[in-house]
N, C-alpha and C positions, 0 to 999 in steps of 0.2 A: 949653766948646765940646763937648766930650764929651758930658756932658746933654744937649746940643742934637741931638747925632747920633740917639743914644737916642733921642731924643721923635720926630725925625722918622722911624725906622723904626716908629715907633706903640707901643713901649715907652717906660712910666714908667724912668728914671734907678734903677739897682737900690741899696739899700742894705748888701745881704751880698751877697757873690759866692765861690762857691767854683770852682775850675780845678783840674780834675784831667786825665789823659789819658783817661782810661776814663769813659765816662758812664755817664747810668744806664738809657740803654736801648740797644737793637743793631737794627739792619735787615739784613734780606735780602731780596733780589731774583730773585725766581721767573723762567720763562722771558716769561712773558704781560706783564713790566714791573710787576706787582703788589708793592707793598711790605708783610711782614710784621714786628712790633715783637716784641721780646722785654726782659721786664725784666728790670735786674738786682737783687741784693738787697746785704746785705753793709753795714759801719758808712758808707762816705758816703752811701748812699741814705737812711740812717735819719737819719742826723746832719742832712742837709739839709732832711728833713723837719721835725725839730724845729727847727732856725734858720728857715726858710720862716715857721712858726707864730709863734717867741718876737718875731720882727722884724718881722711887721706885724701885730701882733693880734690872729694863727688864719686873715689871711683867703688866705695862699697870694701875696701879689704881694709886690715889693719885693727878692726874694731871685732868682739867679741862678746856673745852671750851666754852665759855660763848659769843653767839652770836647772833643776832635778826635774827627772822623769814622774810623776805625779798617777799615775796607774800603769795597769796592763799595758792597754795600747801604749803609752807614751815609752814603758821598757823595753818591750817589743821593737820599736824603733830604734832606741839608745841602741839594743845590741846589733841589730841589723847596717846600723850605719854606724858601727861600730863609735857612737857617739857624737859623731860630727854631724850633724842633720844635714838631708839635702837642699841647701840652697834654694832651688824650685819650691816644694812647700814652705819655706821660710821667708821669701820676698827677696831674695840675695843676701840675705844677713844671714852670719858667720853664725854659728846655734851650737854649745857644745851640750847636751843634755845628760846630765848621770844620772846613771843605772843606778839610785841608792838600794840598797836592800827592799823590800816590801815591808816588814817588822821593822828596822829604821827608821824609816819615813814616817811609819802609821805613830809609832811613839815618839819624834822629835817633833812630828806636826801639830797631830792632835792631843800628842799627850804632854809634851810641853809649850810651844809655840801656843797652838791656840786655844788651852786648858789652863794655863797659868799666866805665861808672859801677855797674852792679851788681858787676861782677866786685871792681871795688878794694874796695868796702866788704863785701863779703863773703869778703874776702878770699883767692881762686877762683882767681888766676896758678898755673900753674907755670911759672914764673919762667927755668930756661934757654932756653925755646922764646916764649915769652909772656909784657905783650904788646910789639910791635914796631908804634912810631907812624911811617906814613909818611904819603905824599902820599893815600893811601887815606882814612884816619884823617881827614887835614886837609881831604876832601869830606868827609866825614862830620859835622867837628864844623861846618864852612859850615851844612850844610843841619840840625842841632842848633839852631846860631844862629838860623837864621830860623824852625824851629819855636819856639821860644823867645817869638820876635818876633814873631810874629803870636797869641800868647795873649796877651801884653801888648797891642796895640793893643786886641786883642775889649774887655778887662778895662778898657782907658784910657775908650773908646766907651760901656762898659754902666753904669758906674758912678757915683752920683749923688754930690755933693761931701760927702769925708769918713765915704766908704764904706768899709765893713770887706772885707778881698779876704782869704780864706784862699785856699792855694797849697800842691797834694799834691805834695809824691815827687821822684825822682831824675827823673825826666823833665820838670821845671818848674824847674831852678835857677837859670836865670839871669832866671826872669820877673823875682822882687821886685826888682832891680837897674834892670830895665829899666821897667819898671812907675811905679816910684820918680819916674825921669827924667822919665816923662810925665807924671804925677800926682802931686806931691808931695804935694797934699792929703790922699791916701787911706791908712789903717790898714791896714800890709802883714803878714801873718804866711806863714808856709811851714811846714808838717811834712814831716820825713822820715820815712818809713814802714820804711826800712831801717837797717840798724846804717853806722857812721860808723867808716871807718878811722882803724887811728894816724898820725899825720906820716910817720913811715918807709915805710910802705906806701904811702900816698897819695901820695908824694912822686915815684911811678911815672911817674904823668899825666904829663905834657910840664909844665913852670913854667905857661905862659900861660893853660894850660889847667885846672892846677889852681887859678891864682888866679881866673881866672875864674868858675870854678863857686863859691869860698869869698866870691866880690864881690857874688855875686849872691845868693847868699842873703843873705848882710849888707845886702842891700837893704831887706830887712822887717825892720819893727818889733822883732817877735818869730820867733823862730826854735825850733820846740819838736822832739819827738825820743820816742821810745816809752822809753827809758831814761834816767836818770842818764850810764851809760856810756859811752851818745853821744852826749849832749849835751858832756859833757869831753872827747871825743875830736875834735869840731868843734870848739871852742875852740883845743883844745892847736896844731892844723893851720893855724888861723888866727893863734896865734902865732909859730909856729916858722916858719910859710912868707911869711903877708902882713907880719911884725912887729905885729900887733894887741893892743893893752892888754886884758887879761883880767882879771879882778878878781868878788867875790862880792859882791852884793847882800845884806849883811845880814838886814834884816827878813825877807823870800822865801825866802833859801837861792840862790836863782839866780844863774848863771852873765851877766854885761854884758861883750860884746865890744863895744871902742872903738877904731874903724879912720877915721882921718884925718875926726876930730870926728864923727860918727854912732856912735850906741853900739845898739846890738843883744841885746834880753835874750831868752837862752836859755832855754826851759821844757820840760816834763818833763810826757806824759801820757801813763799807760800803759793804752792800748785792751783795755777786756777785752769780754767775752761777752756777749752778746747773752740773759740767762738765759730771760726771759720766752719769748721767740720760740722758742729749740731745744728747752723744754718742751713747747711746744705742738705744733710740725713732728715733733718726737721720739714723739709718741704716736699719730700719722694712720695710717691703716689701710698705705700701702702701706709704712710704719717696717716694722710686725707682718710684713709679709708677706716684707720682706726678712733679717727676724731668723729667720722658721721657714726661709728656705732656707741661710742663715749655718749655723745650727745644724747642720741637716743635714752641710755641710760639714766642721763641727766633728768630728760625731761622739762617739763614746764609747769609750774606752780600753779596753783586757783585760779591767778591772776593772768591766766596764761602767758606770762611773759616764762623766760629759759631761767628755770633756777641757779642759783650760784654753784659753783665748784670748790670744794674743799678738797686739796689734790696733797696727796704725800706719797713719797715714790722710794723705799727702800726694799735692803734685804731685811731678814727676819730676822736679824742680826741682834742680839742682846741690848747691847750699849743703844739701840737706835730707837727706844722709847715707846714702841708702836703702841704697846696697852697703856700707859697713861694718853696718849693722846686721842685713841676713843673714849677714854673717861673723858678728857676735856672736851669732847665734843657731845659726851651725853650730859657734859653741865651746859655747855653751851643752850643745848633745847632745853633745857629745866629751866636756867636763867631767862632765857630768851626765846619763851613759845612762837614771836611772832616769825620766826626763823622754821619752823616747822612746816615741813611741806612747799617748803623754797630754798632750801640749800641739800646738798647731796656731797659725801663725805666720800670722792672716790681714796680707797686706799689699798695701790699696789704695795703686796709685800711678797716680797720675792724669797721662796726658799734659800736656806742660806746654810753649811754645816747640818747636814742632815743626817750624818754618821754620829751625832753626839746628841743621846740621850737629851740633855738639858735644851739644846734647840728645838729638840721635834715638839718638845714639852712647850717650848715660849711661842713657838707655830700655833699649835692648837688651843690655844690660850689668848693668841691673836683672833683665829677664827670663832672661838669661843663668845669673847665679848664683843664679837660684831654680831654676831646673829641674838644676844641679849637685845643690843639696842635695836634691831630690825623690829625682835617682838615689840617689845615697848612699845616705839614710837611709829611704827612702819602705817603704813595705811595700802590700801589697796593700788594708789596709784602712784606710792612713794615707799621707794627702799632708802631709809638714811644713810644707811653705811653700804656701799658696792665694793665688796673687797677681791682682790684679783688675786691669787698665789701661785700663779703661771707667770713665768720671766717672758718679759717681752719687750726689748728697746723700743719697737715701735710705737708699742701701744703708750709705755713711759713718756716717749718724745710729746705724744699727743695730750696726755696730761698735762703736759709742759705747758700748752700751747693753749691749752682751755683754762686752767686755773686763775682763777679770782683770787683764793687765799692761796700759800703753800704750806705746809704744816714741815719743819724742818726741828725735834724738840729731844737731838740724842742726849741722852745722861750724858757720854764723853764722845766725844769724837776729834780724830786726828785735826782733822779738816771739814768735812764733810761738802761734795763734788755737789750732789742734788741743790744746795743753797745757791749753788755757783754755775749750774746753768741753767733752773728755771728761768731767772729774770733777764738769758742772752737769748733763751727762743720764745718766750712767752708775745703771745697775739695783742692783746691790748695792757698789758700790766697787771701786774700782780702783787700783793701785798704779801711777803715773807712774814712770817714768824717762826723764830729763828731763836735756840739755845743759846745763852751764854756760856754754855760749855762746850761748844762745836769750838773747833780750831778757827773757821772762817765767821764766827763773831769778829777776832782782830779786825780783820776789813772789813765787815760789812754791818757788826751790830749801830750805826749810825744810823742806817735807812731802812733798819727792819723792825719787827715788833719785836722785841729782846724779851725769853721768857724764862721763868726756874724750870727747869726740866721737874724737879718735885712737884709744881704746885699747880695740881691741876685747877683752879679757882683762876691763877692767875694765866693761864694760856688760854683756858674760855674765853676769860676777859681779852686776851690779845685777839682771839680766830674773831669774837664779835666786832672787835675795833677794825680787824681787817675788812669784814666783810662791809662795813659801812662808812671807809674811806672814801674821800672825795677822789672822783676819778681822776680828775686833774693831776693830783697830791699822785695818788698810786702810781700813774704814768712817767712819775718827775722822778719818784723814788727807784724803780724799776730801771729807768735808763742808767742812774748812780749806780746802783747795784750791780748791774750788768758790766759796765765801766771798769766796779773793783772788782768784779769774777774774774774777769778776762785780762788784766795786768800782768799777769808772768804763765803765757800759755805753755804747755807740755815740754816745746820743742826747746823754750829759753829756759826754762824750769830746767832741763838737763844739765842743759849748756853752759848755764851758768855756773852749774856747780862744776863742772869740769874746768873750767874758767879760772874757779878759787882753786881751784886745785895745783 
């Protein structure tokens, strides 16, 4: 029946379908009613590019985007093209965009999605004050549910029998579950794109709430995860909380959760760099033109030779550590005065959630303890800290490209991209220092400086061991690094899971 709905909005029954929150383009809404399209870039837009191609044989039909409207403009267009995006702004990819409600959206995104389900797995509570689940919460996770609910139905409607449905993120948990229930015919998968609490911590949620999100993923086939780490840390949640049989798949290595006869294999793919693409973007004229004003910035030390670069390049993102790693870098000059007035702490932090109170607060808190250490230590010809809070890929790539150290030090992180493509465009090598609790430790804590995201003593000690690496040594490590970023780029990262599927 579904097929049938399909066909009669004048679409073929889709064979892949990917559902994410985020699509891959944006609208806005001028004052004259005019609608302008903005693409986005990034691993699902490539990823779907190549499933689009592998699934119908290059010619572009067949495959399916299925993603919510995210403001004004973006509904504005849902109801105008009456959901079906036009192809022309889209790049010829298939775009189904829902209209979710506005109050909807605002309390499944921000009020559960990324107020709670991010916080637990990234492990973000302080815990005597937060958080406290009331009658708030329980509109919240309502209106969760029926965003939920209404991706499923899109995905029951678009799909031709015995379709592959991939399913992104914390903000899609309870599709595969519900999905399922519609269509049991169809090949369900879900990635989490985030790192995956232990049972103790998870165990925060309200019960119903956390088995509900562990049910729903268990809805899909396959359940895959950017690490090892959390793929075992879902498991472990789903034994100790739902009672689910856990057990290893021999031949594969994988992880099979078996919850009241459906068994669920866990897999394991960790997204790297896009190498091809940030070679090419990395060398376009306005790269050069942000590297000679970089440089500028940089300066030249007493000795007049070009100071060092200490480059870190995030959003302002909680989990991403920004104020402890200006602390390490004002122990850094305590420890190591002879570093003062010869290195330069560029650090882009790019606004991030700026509708929620606690980020505007970790923004200006960033900006805060950069302009401390300016006073301190600053001198007339030398700013220690140059902090940027204007998004700018260009200007990021060029950071890429000058950095000596890279400062990579989030509390938790899925993965984290920035470790995984300084060392594929960087000019002469670069020394990482890099979290053990970034997802891309697995590959890459070998050749980086491995640090406690806590301890600022001990990341000092790593930014100073970087900066005074044998270049030979940083050149060798950089190539490695580069090597494991770039192992399973965007387009196979899809594909492959389509593949398990």
């Amino acid at each position: 029946m579904a097929a049938d709905r399909s066909a009669q909005q004048g679409n073929a029954p889709a064979r892949v379908l990917v559902a994410s929150n985020r699509g891959p383009v944006s609208y806005s809404k001028a004052e004259d009613g005019s609608l302008s399209v903005k693409r986005g870039g990034g691993g699902l837009v490539s990823g779907l590019s190549a499933i689009s191609a592998e699934s119908t044989g290059g010619d572009g039909g067949g495959a399916v985007w299925v993603c919510a409207a995210l403001g004004d403009g973006d509904r504005e267009a849902a109801r105008r093209f009456a959901g079906r995006l036009d192809p022309a702004d889209t790049g010829g990819q298939s775009v189904r965009m829902l209209e979710i409600p506005a109050g909807d959206f605002a309390d499944a995104y921000n009020g559960v999605a990324n107020s709670v389900l991010w916080f637990v797995n990234h492990l973000l509570y302080q815990t005597p004050l937060e958080p406290s689940f009331d009658t708030e919460f329980e509109r919240q996770w309502a209106a969760y549910e029926r965003y939920n609910g209404a991706f499923a139905d899109a995905l029951a409607a678009e799909a031709a029998e015995n379709a592959a449905v991939m399913v992104q993120d914390y903000h899609l948990t309870l599709v595969p579950g519900l999905l399922r229930r519609l269509r049991p015919d169809l090949r369900i998968g879900h990635f989490s794109h985030t790192p995956w609490a232990p049972p103790d911590y998870y165990r925060m949620l309200p019960d119903a709430v956390g088995g509900e999100v562990l049910r729903g993923i268990l809805g899909a086939d396959r359940a895959a995860f950017l690490t090892r780490r959390w793929a075992a840390a879902f498991a472990d949640c789903c034994e100790r909380l739902l009672g689910a049989d856990v057990r290893t798949d021999e031949p594969t290595g994988e992880l099979l959760v078996t919850l009241e006869g459906r068994t669920t294999r866990l897999g394991v793919h960790g997204l790297g760099a896009d190498a091809g693409f940030l070679r090419e973007r990395a060398n376009r004229e306005d790269v050069y033109d942000r590297i000679a004003a970089l440089r500028e910035e940089i300066g030249s030390g007493p000795d007049g030779k070009p100071r060092r670069a200490l480059v870190r390049v995030d959003r302002t993102e909680l989990s991403k550590n920004i104020v402890r790693g200006l602390h390490a870098y004002r122990r850094l000059l305590d420890d190591h005065p002879e570093w003062r007035e010869r290195v330069v702490h560029l650090a882009l932090a790019y606004p991030s959630r700026q509708d929620l109170a606690v980020y505007r607060d970790y923004m200006d808190e960033v900006s805060r303890v950069a302009d401390e250490i300016n006073s301190a230590y600053g001198t007339d010809g030398w700013t220690p800290v140059v902090l940027f809070l204007k998004d700018d890929f260009a200007r990021s790539l060029a950071a890429y490209r000058l950095a000596d150290v890279a400062l990579v030090n989030p509390i938790r992180d899925g993965m984290n991209l920035v470790a995984k493509e300084v060392p594929v465009v960087s000019d002469e090598g670069c020394a990482l220092v890099l979290s053990r609790e970034a997802g891309a430790y697995e590959e890459m804590g070998g050749d980086a400086l491995v640090v406690n995201p806590y301890d600022i003593a001990d990341t000092a000690r790593a930014l100073h061991e970087g900066l005074t690496m044998d270049p030979a040594e940083r050149t060798e490590r950089t190539r490695r690094l580069a090597s494991a970023a770039t192992a399973l780029p965007p387009d196979r990262w899809f594909l492959d899971q389509l593949h398990a599927l």
